[in-house]
N, C-alpha and C positions, 0 to 999 in steps of 0.2 A: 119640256120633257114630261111624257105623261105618268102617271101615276107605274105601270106596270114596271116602267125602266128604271125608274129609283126605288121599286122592292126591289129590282133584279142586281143593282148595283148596292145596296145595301146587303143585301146577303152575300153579296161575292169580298166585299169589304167585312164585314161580319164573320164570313167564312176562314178570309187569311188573314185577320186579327188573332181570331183564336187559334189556327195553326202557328203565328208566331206567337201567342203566348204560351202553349205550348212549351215549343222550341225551345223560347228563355228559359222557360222554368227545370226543363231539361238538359240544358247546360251548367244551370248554377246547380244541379243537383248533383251532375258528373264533377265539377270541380270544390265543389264543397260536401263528398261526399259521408256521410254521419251513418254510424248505426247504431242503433239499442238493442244489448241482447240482453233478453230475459232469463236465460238458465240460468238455475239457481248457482252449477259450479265456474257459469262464462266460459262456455266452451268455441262458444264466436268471438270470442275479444285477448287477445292476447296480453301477456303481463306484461305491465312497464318496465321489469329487467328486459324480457326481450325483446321489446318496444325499441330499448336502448341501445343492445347489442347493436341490431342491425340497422341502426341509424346512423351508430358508429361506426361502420362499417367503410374500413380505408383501400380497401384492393377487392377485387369481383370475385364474386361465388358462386357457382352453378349448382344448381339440389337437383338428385336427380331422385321421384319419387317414383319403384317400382310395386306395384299395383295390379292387384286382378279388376278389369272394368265392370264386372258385375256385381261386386261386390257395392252394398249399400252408401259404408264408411266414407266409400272415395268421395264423397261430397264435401265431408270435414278437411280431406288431405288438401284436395285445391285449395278451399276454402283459404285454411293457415298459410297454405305458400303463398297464396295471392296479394294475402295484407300483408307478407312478408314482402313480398318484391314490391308492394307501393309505398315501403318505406328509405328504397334505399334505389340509386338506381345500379349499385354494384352488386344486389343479388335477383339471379336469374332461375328461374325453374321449369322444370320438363317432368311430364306425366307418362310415366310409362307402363305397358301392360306387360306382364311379364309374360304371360302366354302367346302374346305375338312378337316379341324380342326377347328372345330366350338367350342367343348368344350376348349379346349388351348386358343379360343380365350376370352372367359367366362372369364376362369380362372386368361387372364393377363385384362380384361376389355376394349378388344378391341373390340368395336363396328361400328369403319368405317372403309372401305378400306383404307387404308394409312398411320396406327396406328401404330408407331414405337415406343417400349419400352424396357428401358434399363437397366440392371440388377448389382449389384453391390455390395457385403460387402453386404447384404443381403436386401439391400436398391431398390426400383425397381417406377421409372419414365416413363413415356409417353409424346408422342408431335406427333401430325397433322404433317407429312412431306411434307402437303400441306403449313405449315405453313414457311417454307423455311431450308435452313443450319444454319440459325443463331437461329433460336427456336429448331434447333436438336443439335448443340454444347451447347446453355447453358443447355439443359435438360440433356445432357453429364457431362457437371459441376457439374451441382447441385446431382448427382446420385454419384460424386464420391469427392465432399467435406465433411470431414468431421465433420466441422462448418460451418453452415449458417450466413454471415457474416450480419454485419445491418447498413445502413445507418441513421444517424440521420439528420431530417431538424430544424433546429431550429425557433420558430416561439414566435411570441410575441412582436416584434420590428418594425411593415409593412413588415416585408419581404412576398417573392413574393408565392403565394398562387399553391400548387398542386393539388388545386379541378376546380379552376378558368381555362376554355378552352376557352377566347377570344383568341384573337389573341397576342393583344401585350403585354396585362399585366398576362395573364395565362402564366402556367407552367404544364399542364396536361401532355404533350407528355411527363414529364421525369421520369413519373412512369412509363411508358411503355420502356423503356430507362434502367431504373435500375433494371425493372423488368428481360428483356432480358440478363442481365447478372447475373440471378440467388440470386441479393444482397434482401435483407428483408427490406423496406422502414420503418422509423415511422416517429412522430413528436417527436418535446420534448418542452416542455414550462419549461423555468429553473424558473423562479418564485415561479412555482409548485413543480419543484422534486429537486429545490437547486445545485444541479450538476448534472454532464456529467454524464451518467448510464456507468456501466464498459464493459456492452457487443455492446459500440458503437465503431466501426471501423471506420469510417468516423462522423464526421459530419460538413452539412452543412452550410453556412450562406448564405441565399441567396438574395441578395439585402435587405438589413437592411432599415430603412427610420428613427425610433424612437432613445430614448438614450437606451444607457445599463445602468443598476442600478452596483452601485461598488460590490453589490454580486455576482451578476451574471458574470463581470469579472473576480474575483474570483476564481470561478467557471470553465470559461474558459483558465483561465491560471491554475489552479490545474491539466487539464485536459491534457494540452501539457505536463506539468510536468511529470507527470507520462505514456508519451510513447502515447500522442492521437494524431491523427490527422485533423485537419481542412481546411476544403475549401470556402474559404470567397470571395463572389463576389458580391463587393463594388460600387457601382455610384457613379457619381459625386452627390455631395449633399445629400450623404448617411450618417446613422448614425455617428454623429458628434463623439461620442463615443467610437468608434473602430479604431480611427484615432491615440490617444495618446494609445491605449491598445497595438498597431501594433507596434509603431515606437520601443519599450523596447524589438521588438526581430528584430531590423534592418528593417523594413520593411515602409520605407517613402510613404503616400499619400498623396500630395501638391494636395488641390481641384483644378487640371487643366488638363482641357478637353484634349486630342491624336488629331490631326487634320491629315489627309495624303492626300491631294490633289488629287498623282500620283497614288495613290491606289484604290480612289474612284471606285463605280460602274459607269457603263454609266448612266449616266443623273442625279447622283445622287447628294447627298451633302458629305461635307467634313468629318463628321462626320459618316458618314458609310462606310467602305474601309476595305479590306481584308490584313491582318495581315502578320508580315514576324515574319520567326523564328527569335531567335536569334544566334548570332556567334557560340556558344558551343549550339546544339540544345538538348533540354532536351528530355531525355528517351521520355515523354506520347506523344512528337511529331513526334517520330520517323516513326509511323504505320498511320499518317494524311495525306492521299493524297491531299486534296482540304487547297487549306488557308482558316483558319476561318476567319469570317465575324463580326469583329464588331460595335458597334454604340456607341456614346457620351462615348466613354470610357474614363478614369482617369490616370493620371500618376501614378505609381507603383513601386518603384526604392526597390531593396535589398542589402544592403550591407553585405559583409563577415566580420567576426569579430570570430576567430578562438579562442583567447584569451577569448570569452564570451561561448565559444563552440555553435558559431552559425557558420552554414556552409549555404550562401545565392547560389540560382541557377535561374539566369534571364530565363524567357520562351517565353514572346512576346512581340515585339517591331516594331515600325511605320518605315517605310523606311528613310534613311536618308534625304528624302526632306520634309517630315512631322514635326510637332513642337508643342509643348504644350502653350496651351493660355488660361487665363482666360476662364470660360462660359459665361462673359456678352461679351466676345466680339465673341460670334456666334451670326448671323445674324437668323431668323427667316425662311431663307430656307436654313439653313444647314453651310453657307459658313463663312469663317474669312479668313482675309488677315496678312502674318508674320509680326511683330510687333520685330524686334532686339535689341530693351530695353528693353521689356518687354517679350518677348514669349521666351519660353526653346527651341532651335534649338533639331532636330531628328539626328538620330533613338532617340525615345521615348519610354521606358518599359512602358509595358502596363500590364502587368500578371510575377510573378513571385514563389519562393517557397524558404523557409529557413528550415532549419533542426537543431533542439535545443536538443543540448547532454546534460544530467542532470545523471551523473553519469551511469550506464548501458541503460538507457533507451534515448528512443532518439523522439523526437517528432519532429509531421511534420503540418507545415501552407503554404499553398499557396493561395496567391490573384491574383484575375483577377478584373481588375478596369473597370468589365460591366457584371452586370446581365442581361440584356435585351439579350445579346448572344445566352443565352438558354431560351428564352420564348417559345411559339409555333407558332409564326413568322418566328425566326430565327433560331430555333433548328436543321431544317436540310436545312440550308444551309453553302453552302460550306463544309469546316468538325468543324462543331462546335458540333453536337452530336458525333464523333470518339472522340473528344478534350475533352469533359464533360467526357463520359466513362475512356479514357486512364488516366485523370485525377482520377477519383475516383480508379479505377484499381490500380496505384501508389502510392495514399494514404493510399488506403486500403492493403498495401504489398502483391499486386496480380500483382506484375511483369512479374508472367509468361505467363500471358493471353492475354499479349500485343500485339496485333498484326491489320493486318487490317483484316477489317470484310468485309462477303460478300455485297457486292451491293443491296442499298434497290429502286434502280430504278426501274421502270416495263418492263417490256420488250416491245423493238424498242424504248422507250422514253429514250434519252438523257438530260441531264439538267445540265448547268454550268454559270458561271457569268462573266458577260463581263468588263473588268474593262474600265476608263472611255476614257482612250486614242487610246484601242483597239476598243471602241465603233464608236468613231470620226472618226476616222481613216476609219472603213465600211464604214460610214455615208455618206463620202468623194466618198469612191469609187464607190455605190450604187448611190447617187444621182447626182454626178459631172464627174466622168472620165468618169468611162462605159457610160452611157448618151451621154458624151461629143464625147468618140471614135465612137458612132454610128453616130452620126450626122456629123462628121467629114468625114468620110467614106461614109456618104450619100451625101453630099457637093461634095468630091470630082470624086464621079461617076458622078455624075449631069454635074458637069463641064466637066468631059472627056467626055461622050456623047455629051454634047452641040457640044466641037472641033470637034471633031470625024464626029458627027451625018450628 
C-alpha cells in the first residue's frame, strides 16, 4: 500500500471519527440536558414549587398560549412552556397568534396578547403571563384540582381584620396570599353557625383579643376531633381564653414575651429579630429561604405525650442568647435586660404544631405566638409570607406543593435585612476604618514628601 492511500484512508477514518464524536457528544447533551442561567431575577429557570406542580401532575393539561408573533417576549413564553412539558408528560402546549386565529381566540376568551389558558378533565382556566410564574402555577392548580379547598378566618373575638390595609393593624395582603394559591377565603362567626362548617380545611385564628364563650370551644374542639385543622396566632395579651383551651392538647402559652438581642435588625429593638429554625426543622420550613421576621412574640412550648395520642413538632425558636421575660419588663423602645431569676434563658419556642389522633382521624393545631408577623407591614418581609403559605399548604394536606416559589422582587431591586451586629459592624467600617485608612495614607505621603521634598 503506497504511502498516498493510507493518508487517503487515514483521513476518511479521521473524518468519521470525529463525525461520530460529534454525534456522541450530541446525544448525551440531548438526554442530559443542563442549563445555567445567569439573570440575576432567573427568568430561565423555573421555581421548585412549580418544578413540583407539574411533576406532580396526575391527568393531562393543554396550555394554550395566545400571542402576537412579533412581539419580542414570545421567546420567554415558549421558553417556560417548554421546560414545563419536559417535566411531565401530561402537560402539552400550543403557541398561538392571535392575529391569525382570531375565532380560537373568541372561543377560549382571550382578548389580550399574553393570554394563557389551561385545559383540563374538561375544566378550562386563564391568567395574564404578564402576571408572573406564580399566577400561571396556581391557575395550573386550580384547573387540575379536584376540590376547591377553603380557608376559614375566624372572626368575632378582635381578631385581626382582612378588609383593614393600614399598615400595622391590616391584613389585606393575605387574601391576595391565599388567593395565589388557588384556596377559597371566607369568614365564619361561630356565635352565628355554632360549629366549624365541614367543607372547612383550614381555619384560622388570627390574633384573638376577646374571650371565647364555652360553646364556641366546644365547637373548636369538636372540630379537631373529628380530623380539622387549626392555625392559631396568638400575642401576648391575647385572648385569655384560648390559653387553658390550648394547654388540654400539650400546647403551653406562659404570657412572656421572646426577646433576641443577637437577632435583632440593625437599629432596631429587641423585640423584632429574625427567627431560627429549630433542631429537627419542620417540613413548612423547608422551602423558606429568608428567616422570618418577628415582633413581641410569646412563648409557645409543645410537649409530646404519645399515650394521649398527641404527637407535638416544635417549629420556631429565638437563638440561644435570647430569653423569655415578662412584657412589663420591655422598656418603651423595645429593649429588656436578662433577668436569671426571673426570665426563661433561650433558645425560646416561639411557634409550634401538635397532631391529635382520635381513633382514624387525626387532627392538626399549630401556634405561632405573634400575629403581627403577617399584617401588611411585615408580610413580605423576610419569609414570613413563604412561612404563612407553607404553613396553610401543611394544614391543609397540600404537602405536595411545598416548595419555594418564584421571586416577587422587581427586577435589578434587591432587598434583605441586615441584622443588628452586621449593621455595626458596616457602621464601623464605613465611618471609622476606611476614613481612618485614608487619612492615614494621606498623613503619611504628607510626611514622606515633607523628608523627601
Amino acid at each position: 500500500m503506497n504511502a498516498n492511500l493510507r493518508n487517503v484512508i487515514k483521513l476518511i477514518l479521521g473524518t468519521v471519527g470525529c463525525f461520530a464524536l460529534l454525534l456522541a457528544i450530541q446525544l448525551i447533551l440531548v438526554n442530559k440536558n443542563q442549563r445555567i442561567d445567569l439573570t440575576p431575577e432567573k427568568k430561565f429557570t423555573l421555581s421548585p414549587r412549580t418544578e413540583q406542580i407539574v411533576t406532580n401532575l396526575q391527568q393531562d393539561v393543554q396550555a394554550l398560549a395566545f400571542i402576537n408573533s412579533d412581539r419580542p417576549e414570545n421567546f420567554f413564553v415558549e421558553d417556560m412552556m417548554g421546560r414545563m412539558a419536559g417535566l411531565s408528560k401530561h402537560f402539552q402546549y400550543s403557541i398561538i397568534d392571535m392575529n391569525r386565529n382570531p375565532a380560537l381566540a373568541r372561543q377560549y376568551h382571550a382578548f389580550q396578547y399574553g393570554t394563557l389558558v389551561f385545559e383540563s378533565d374538561g375544566q378550562s382556566k386563564g391568567a395574564m403571563l404578564s402576571s408572573g410564574e406564580s399566577a400561571v402555577a396556581s391557575i395550573l392548580l386550580q384547573v387540575t384540582r379536584n376540590k376547591e379547598k377553603t380557608i376559614y378566618f375566624l372572626t368575632g373575638h378582635g381578631e385581626g381584620s382582612l378588609e383593614a390595609d393600614v399598615p400595622q393593624g391590616g391584613y389585606s395582603k393575605l387574601r391576595g396570599a391565599i388567593a395565589d394559591e388557588t384556596y377559597h377565603e371566607k369568614t365564619l362567626v361561630l356565635s352565628v353557625s355554632t360549629q366549624v362548617p365541614d367543607d372547612a380545611d383550614v381555619l384560622v385564628i388570627l390574633g384573638p383579643k376577646g374571650p371565647f364563650p364555652a360553646s364556641e370551644l366546644a365547637a373548636l374542639d369538636a372540630y379537631i376531633q373529628r380530623g380539622g385543622s387549626i392555625f392559631v396566632l396568638l400575642d401576648v395579651n391575647g385572648s385569655p381564653s384560648l390559653v387553658p383551651f390550648l394547654e388540654q392538647y400539650n400546647i403551653r402559652l406562659p404570657n412572656l414575651v421572646a426577646v433576641d438581642p443577637t437577632k435583632r435588625l440593625y437599629a432596631g429593638e429587641m423585640i423584632t429579630y429574625r427567627v431560627s429554625a429549630t433542631a429537627k426543622t419542620h417540613p413548612m420550613l423547608l422551602s423558606v429561604n429568608a428567616p422570618p421576621i418577628f415582633s413581641l412574640a410569646r412563648m409557645v412550648e409543645v410537649r409530646q405525650d404519645l399515650d394521649k395520642g398527641i404527637t407535638a413538632r416544635p417549629i420556631l425558636a429565638t437563638s440561644g442568647e435570647g430569653f423569655a421575660t415578662a412584657p412589663s419588663n420591655i422598656d418603651q423602645t423595645g429593649l429588656a435586660t436578662f433577668n436569671a431569676e426571673t426570665d426563661s434563658p433561650g433558645p425560646v419556642p416561639i411557634a409550634g404544631e401538635v397532631d391529635i389522633k382520635r381513633g382514624e382521624k387525626i387532627g392538626r393545631v399549630a401556634v405561632f405566638g405573634d400575629a403581627d408577623m403577617l399584617n401588611n407591614n411585615l408580610l413580605d418581609q423576610g419569609g414570613n409570607r413563604d412561612l404563612f403559605i407553607n404553613a396553610i399548604n401543611w394544614l391543609a394536606e397540600d404537602q405536595e406543593i411545598l416548595g419555594e416559589r418564584p421571586s416577587r422582587e422587581q427586577q435589578f431591586v434587591t432587598t434583605f435585612t441586615l441584622p443588628d451586629a452586621d449593621g455595626r459592624w458596616l457602621l464601623t467600617m464605613s465611618t471609622v476604618v476606611i476614613p481612618g485608612l485614608f487619612l492615614l495614607t494621606g498623613i503619611s505621603v504628607f510626611l514622606w514628601r515633607r523628608q523627601h521634598g
